[in-house]
N, C-alpha and C positions, 0 to 999 in steps of 0.2 A: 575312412575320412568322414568328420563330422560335417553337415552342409545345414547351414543358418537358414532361417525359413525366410528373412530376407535374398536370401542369397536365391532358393526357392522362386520367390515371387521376381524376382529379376530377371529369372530365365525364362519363367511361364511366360511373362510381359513378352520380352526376347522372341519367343517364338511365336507369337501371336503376331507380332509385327514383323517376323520376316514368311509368317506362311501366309499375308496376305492379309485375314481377317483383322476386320471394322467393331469396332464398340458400336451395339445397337446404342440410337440414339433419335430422337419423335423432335417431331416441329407442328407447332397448332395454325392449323391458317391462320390466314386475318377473315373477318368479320365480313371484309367487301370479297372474300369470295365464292364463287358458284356453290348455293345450296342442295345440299339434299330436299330437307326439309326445317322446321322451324318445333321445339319441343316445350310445350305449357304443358303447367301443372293446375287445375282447373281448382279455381274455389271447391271451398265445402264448409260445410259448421258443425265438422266432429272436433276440431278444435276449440275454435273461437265462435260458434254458435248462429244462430238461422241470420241478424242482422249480417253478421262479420258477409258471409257468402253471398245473401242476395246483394248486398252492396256492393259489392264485386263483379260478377254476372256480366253488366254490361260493357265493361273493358275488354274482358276475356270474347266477349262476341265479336266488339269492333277489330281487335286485333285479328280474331279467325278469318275475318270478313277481307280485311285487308291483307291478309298474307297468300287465300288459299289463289289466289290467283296466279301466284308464281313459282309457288312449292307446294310441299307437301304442311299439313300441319300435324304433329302428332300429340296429341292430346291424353293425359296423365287423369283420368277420373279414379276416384277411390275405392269407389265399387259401383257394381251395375246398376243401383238405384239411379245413383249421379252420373252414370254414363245415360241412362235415358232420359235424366232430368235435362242434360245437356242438351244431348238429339235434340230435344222439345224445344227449348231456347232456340237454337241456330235452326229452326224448321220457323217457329214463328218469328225469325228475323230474318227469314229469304235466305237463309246463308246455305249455298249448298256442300253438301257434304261427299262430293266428287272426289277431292284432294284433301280429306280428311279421311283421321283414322285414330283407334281409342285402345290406349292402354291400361288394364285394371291393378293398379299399387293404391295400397294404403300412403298418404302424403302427410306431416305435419301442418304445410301451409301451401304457398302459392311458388317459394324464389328459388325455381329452376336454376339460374344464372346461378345462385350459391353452391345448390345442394345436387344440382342432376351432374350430369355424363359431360364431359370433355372430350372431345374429338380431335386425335392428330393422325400423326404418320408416322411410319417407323422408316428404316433405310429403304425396302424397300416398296413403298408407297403404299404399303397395307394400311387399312382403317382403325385404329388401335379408341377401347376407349379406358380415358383415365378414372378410376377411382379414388379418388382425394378423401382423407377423411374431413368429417363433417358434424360440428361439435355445437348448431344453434348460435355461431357468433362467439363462444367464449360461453357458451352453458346460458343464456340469457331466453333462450325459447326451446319449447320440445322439437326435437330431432331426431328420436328414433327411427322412424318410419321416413324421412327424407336422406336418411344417410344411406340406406340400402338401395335407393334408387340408381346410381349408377348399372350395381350388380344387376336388378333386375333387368331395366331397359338390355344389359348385353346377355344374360340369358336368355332374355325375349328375341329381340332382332339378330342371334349370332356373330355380333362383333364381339372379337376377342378383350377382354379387360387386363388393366393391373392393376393390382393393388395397392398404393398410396396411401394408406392409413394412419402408416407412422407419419405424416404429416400434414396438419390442419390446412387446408386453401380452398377459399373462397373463391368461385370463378368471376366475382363481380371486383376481387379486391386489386385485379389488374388488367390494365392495358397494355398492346402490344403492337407495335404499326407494321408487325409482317416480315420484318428484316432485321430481327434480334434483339430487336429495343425495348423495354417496360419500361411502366411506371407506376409505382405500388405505394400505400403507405403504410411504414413499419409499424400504427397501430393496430393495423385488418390484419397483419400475417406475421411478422417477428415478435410481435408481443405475446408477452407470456400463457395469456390466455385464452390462447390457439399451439403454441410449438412452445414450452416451456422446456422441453432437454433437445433443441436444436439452436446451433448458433445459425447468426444470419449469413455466414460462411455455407452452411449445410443446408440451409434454405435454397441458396442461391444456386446449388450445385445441382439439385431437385429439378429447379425450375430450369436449367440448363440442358439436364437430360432430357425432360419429358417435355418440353416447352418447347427448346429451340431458342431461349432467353441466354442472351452475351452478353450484353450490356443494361447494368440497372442502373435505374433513377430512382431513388429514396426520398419520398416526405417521412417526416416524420408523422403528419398527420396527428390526431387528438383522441385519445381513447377515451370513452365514457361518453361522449355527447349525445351518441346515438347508438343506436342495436349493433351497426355495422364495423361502429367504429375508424368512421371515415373512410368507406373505400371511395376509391382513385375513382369509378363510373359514375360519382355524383357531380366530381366536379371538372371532367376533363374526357377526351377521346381521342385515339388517332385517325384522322379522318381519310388519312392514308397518309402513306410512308414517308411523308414531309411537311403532314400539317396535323397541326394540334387544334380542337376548337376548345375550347373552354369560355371563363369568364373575365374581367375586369379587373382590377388590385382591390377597389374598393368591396366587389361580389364578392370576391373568394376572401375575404377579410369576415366578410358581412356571416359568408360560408361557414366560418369558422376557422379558415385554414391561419397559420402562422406566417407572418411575412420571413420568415427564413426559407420558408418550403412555396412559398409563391415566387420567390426570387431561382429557386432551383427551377421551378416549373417554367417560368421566362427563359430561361437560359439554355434549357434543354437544348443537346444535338444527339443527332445518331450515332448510329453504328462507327460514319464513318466521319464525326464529329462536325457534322454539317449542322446549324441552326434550324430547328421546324420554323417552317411558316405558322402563324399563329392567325387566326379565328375566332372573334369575339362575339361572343352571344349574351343576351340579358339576363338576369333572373327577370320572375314575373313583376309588372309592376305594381302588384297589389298583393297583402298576404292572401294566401289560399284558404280559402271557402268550399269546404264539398258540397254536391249535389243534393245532401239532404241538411241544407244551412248551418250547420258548425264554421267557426272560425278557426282556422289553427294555428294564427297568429304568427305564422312566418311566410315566407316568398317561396316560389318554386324553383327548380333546375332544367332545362331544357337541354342538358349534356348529356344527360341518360337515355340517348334516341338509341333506336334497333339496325342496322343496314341490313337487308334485305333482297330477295334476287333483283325483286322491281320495285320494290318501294322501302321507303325508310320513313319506320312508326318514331313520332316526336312528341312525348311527352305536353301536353294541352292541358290549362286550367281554368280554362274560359276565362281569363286576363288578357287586358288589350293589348300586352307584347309577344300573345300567341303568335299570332299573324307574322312580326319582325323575325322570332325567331325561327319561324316556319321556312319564311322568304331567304334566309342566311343559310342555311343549310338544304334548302334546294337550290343555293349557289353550286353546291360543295359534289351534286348528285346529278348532274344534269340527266343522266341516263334512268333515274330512277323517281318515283312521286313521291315527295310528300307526305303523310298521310297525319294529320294530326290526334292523338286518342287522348280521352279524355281518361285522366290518371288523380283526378282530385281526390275520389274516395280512397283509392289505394294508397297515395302520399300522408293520408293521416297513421296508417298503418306502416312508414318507414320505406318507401320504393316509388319506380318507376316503371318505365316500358321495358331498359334495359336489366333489370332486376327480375323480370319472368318471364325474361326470354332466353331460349337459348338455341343454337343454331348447330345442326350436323351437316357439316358442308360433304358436296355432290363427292363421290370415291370417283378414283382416276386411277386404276389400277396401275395402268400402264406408266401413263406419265406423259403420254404423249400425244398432245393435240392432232385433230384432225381436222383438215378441211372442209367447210362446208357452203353450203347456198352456190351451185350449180361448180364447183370446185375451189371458189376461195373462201378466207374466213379475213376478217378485217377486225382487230381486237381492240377494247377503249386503250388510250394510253396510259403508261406509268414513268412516274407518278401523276395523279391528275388531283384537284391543282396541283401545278407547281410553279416553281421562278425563275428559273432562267432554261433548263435542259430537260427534254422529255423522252420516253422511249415508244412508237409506234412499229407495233408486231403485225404483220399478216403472214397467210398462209397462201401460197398458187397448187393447184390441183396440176396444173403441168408449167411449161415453159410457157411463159406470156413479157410482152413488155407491160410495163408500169408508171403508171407517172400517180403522187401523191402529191394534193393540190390542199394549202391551208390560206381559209378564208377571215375575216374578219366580221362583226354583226351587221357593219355596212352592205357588205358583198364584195368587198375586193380582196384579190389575191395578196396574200401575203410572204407566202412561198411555194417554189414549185421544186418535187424534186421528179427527174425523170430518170427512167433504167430501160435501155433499149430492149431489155432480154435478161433475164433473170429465169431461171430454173424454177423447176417444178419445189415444193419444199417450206420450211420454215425462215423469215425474215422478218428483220430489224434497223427500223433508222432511228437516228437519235437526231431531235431537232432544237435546235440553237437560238433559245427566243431572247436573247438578249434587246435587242433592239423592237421588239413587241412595246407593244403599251401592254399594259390591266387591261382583262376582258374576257369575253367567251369567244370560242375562234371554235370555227367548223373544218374538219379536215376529209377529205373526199380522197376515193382510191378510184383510180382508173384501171381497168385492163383492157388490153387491146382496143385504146381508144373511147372504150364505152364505161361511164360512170357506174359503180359496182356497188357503195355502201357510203355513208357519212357518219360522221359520231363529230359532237362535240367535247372540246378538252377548255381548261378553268385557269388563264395564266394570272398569279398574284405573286405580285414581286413585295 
């Protein structure tokens, strides 16, 4: 009897699913969670020349400065010259190099976020990294020596890789709020001059696998204006899993973007076709001016910030709407600072904070949290901000009563929940802020009577 190779693959399917086994398939954290450490690609001027790097320099230090406090930094120099050039920098800027550490690759340029390593998970919670291939934006800058960085970083540190070649992706040309949602524009990824024999079907499927991406959002966004071709980190973030910051109709107009794809970007919901809250920030109010007097006769973006274990780096142009937009997104962070870097020099060369940075979040083999600080763990909440419903996680090292007490900036009680006796273990309340006003609210965990941790949470209706 002759048997069709459809016939074939219907069985193999067939018994994959009744003997149990899973299609591997990777999910990328979000951005707000626990790092490893933080991965730049340090100037140099075997590319673009001695101005291009020392003009650089001093980003890459404030950014070292402000990161190594909470992570690791791991640092991309080209070769050992410039790894000691470095040392010498971050030695005469007091930066110590406790929680730093230096990898030797030849680089084209400085944009990690495009060209380096992607970090997920596979089913079971191993640290997988992706290699995407990496083509300079559509062939518009040399790339050789930043495409193989993936590879090398996983031959260096022993994380396993794959290889994604056959298809072009920019890790800067999307956003993801953590629970299966993007938002991309089809000029940085489905245009031709990046995936020319993939449909945006076969894209999608890509990003599905190795992402952990269900639901897309499409601009069309504007190819040609700029190197990157409009990716989506210029003018928008998810600031977690229910809030979007971005800008204005008039900014993102001013941006470039089309009022078709501003009206998509309004409109957005998730996974679970809920509305983001939305988050308005400025562009700068003055065009941008670098450090060494050029004019470059446009405004800046303050969307392209970093998050961070403890701090969130926010793109700075020494314009008087630094400050605002500083102050708006340490709305968004209550648990984290601030930190504003100065990115003038770098923005006349096409980027931001969020452009050379990239982040290997902390591995969690197991998957499974543990208890800590004399046996409990008391976790921020999620989503935070949010609008009406929140979820608050702790952990008990044994059997304890609990009472969970939420305050307001006045000091009065807003809510109390009490549990006489609750088990040792992992726990979850979900709290009801409908009748909240707007504001910052302080929530406190008790155990057996005695006040144990506080965090505050962001309600924006």
């Amino acid at each position: 009897m002759k048997i069709s190779i459809k016939t074939v693959i219907v069985i193999f399917v067939m018994t994959l699913f009744h003997s149990g086994l899973k299609a591997q398939t990777y999910t990328m954290p979000e951005e707000t969670a626990q790092h490893e450490g933080t991965w730049l690609q340090w100037p140099h001027h075997y590319t673009y020349g001695m101005f291009y790097r020392n003009s650089l320099d001093q980003t890459w230090i404030d950014m070292t400065s402000a990161l190594i406090s909470s992570e690791k930094v791991h640092i991309i120099a080209y070769n050992n010259t410039e790894k000691n050039r470095i040392i010498d920098l971050l030695n005469d800027a007091s930066v110590s190099l406790t929680n730093i550490d230096f990898f030797i690759f030849p680089t084209d340029d400085v944009w990690v976020r495009d060209n380096g390593p992607i970090f997920v998970n596979n089913n079971q919670n191993d640290q997988i990294i992706l290699d995407w291939g990496f083509n300079g934006w559509g062939d518009d800058a040399p790339y050789d020596n930043c495409d193989i960085i993936p590879t090398s970083v996983s031959n260096t540190i022993g994380i396993p890789k794959i290889d994604l070649s056959a298809m072009v992706f920019e890790g800067g040309a999307l956003e993801h709020d953590g629970h299966g949602t993007m938002m991309a524009t089809r000029s940085s990824v489905t245009h031709s001059s990046r995936n020319p024999d993939l449909t945006e079907q076969e894209i999608e499927q890509y990003l599905t696998t190795y992402l952990g991406i269900t639901k897309f959002l499409w601009l069309d966004g504007v190819y040609g204006t700029e190197i990157t071709d409009m990716h989506i980190d210029g003018v928008m973030k998810f600031a977690n899993s229910n809030t979007i910051v971005t800008m204005n109709n008039n900014d993102l107009i001013y941006w470039g973007l089309l009022q078709s794809d501003i009206d998509i970007l309004y409109n957005a919901t998730n996974i679970d076709n809920t509305p983001y809250n939305f988050v308005y920030i400025p562009l700068t109010q003055n065009d941008v001016t670098t450090a060494y007097g050029t004019n470059l006769g446009y405004k800046g973006s303050y969307a392209n910030y970093y998050i961070a274990n403890s701090v969130v780096l926010v793109p700075n142009y020494n314009d008087p709407n630094d400050e605002t937009a500083n102050d708006i997104i340490q709305t968004l962070y209550p648990n984290r600072t601030v930190i504003g870097i100065d990115v003038r020099n770098l923005y006349e060369n096409g980027g931001m904070v969020h452009c050379v940075t990239q982040q290997q979040p902390a591995e969690n083999t197991t998957g499974i949290l543990e208890p800590i600080n004399n046996g409990f763990n008391l976790f921020q909440n999620t989503p935070n901000p949010f609008n009406s419903y929140t979820n608050i996680e702790f952990i008990l090292g044994e059997s304890s009563s609990v009472r969970l007490e939420i305050y307001n900036l006045s000091g009065q009680k807003v809510k109390n929940a009490n549990y006489s006796k609750l088990s040792a273990g992992n726990h979850s309340v979900t709290i009801n802020a409908n009748d909240f006003e707007n504001g910052i609210y302080t929530y406190h965990l008790l155990i057996n009577g005695k006040k144990t941790s506080t965090k505050k949470m962001i309600l924006i209706k």
